[in-house]
C-alpha positions in Angstrom: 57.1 98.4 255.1 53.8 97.4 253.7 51.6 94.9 254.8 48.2 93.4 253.5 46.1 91.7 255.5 44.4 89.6 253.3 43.0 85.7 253.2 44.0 84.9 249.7 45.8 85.8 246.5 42.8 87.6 244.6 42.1 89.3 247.9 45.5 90.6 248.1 45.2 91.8 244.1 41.8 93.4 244.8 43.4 95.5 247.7 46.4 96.5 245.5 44.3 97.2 242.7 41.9 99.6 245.1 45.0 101.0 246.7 46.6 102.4 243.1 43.8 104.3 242.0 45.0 107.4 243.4 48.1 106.9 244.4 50.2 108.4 241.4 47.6 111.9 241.5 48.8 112.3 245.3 51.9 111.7 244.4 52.3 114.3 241.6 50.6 116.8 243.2 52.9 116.2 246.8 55.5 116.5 244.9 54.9 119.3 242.8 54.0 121.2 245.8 57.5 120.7 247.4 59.0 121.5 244.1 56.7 124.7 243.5 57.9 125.6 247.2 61.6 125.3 247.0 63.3 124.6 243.9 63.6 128.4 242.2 64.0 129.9 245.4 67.1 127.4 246.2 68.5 128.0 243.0 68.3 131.7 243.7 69.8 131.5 247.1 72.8 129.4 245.7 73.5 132.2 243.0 76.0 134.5 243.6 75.8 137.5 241.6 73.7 138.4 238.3 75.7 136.1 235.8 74.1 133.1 237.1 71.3 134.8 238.1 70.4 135.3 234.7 71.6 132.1 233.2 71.0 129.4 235.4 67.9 130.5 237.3 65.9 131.8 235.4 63.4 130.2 233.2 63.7 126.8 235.9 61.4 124.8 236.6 59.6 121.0 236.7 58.0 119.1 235.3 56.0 116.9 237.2 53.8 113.4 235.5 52.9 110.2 236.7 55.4 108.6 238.3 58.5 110.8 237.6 60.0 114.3 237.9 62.0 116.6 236.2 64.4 119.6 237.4 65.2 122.1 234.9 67.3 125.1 235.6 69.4 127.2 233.2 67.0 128.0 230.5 67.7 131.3 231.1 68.3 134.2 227.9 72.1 134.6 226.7 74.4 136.5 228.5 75.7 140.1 227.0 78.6 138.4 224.8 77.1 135.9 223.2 77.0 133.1 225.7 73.4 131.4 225.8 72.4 128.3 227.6 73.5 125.3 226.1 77.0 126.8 227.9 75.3 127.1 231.0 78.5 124.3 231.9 81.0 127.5 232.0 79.0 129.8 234.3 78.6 127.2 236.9 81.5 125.0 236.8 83.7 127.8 235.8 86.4 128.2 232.8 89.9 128.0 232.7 91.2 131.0 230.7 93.1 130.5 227.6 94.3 132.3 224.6 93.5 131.6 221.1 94.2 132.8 217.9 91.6 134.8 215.9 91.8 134.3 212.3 89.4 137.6 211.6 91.4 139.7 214.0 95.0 138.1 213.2 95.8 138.2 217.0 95.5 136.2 219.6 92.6 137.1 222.4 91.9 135.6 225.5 88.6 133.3 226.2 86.3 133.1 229.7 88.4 135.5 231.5 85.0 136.9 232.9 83.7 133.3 233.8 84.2 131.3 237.3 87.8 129.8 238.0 87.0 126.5 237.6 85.1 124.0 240.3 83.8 120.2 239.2 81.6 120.2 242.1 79.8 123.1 240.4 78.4 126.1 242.4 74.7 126.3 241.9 72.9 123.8 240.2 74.4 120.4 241.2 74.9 121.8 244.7 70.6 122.2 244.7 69.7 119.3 243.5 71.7 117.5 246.1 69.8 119.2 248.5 66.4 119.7 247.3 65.8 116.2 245.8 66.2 114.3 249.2 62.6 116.3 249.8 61.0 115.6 246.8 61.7 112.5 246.8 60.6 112.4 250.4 57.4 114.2 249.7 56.7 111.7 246.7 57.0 109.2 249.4 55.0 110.0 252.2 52.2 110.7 249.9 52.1 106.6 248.3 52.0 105.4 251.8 49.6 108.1 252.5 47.5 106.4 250.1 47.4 103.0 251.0 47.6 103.0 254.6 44.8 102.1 256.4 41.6 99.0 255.8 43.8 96.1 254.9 47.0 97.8 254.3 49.4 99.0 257.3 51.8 101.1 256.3 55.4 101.8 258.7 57.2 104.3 256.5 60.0 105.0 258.7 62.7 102.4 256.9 61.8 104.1 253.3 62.0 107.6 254.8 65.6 106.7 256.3 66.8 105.4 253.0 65.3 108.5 250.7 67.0 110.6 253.7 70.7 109.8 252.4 69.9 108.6 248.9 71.2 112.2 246.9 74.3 113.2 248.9 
């Protein structure tokens, strides 16, 4: 909770005034710290073998401005078959296999036999975010409070950090 101790309106504006300047550079660069930390290295751990390796984690990344984030992952180069990432769906919620008929071959072949049997709760990227955003977020937190506690303003972050704490589950 923040509270101003102040004796009027335009006293009150002034301190809020003072205490944005600031605030949104802490912010980014808290936040981008946690990111540049954790977030390739918790894809990484969450992929299981060099298919999503190669697809989802590399080339991911954030980017970080004033008053937002974004994650990326799976910007990584095509997969030996064709499969580049705007697929990036199959490799990490999985495929069911299915056959289809080929009009060039005049048979019928089989498709995403060497993908993941399916999973919608996905197996790398949505699994991450849901655990790495709590600390951004958290991180992005601490550092506005950060900012304004102290003079006029006292700051008692505890009730925002319990609600960021369960906001991504």
């Amino acid at each position: 909770m923040l509270k101003i101790e102040a004796d009027d309106l335009d006293e009150a504006a002034l301190v809020l005034e003072a205490a944005q300047k600031g605030t949104e550079e802490a912010m980014r660069a808290a936040v981008g710290s946690a990111i540049a930390s954790s977030w390739v290295s918790a894809l990484g751990a969450a992929a299981s073998g060099p298919q999503q390796t190669k697809l989802l984690v590399s080339g991911a990344g954030a980017d970080v401005g004033a008053g937002t984030f974004s994650l990326h992952a799976a910007r990584g180069p095509a997969l030996s078959g064709g499969l580049d990432n705007s697929h990036w769906q199959s490799v990490d919620y999985g495929y069911t296999p299915r056959q289809v008929s080929s009009a060039k071959r005049g048979t019928t072949i089989w498709v995403g036999r060497n993908l993941p049997s399916r999973d919608n709760d996905g197996r790398v990227v949505l699994p991450t975010v849901g655990e790495q955003s709590q600390r951004y977020v958290e991180a992005w937190t601490k550092a506005l409070m950060s900012t304004v506690d102290g003079g006029v303003l006292d700051v008692d972050d505890a009730a925002e950090r319990g609600q960021v704490a369960g906001a991504w589950q």
